[in-house]
C-alpha positions in Angstrom: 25.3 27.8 9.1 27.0 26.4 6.1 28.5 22.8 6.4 29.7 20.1 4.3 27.0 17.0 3.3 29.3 14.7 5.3 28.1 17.3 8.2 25.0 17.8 7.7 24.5 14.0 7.7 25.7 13.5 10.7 23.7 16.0 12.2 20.8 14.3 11.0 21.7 11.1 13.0 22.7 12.8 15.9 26.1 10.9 16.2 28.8 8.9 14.5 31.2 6.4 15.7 34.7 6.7 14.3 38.1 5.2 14.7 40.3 7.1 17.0 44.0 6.5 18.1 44.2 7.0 21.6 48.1 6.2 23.2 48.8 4.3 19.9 45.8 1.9 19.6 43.2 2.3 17.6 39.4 2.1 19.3 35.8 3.0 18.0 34.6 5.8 20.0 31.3 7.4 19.1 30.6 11.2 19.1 27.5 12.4 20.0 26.4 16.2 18.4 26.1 18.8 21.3 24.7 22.2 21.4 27.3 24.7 23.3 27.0 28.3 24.7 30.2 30.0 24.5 29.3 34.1 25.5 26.7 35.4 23.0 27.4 32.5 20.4 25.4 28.8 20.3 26.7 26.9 18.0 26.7 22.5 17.5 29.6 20.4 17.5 30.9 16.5 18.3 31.4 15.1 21.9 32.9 12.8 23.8 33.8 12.3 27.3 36.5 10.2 26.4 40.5 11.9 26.2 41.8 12.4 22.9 45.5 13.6 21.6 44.9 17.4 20.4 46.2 16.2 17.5 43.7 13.5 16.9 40.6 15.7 17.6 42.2 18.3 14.7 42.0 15.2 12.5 38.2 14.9 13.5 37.0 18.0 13.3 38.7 18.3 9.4 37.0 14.5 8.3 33.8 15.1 10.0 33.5 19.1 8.9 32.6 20.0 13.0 33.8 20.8 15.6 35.2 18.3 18.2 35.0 18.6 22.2 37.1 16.1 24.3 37.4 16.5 28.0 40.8 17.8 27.1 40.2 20.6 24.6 37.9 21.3 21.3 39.0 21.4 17.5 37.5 23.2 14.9 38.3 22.2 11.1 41.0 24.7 9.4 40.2 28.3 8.5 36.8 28.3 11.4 35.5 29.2 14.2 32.4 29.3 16.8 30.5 31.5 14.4 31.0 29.4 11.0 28.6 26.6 13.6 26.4 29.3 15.0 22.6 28.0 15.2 19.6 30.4 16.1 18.4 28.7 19.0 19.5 29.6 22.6 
């Protein structure tokens, strides 16, 4: 798996809180990391069971260098997918 040092930090702490724009205001919502098993393919990536604009969980995934999982949808940053995240474990 090779990730960006912003990543791979917050990998390390197992979660980051960020501010998010959700319906035009701006709130601190914190992302926890998440391991996710999608076919043949395990791979980590940012949660939240809070709802976030598509849009806004784009923006996420391309500052944070993960992907982002909202109850609405997941956001991978530009140019990857499940396998550029793929871990070893089950």
């Amino acid at each position: 798996m090779k990730i960006s040092e912003k990543a791979k930090e917050i990998l390390r702490q197992g979660s980051i809180k960020l501010r998010v724009s959700r319906s035009g205001i701006y709130q601190q919502i914190t992302f926890t990391t998440k391991s996710v098993s999608t076919g043949n393919i395990n791979f980590i990536e940012l949660h939240t069971d809070r709802t976030i604009e598509l849009s806004e969980l784009a923006k996420i995934a391309e500052e944070s260098g993960l992907p982002v999982e909202a109850p609405n949808g997941r956001a991978f940053p530009k140019g990857k997918g499940a396998t550029d995240f793929q871990t070893d474990t089950p």
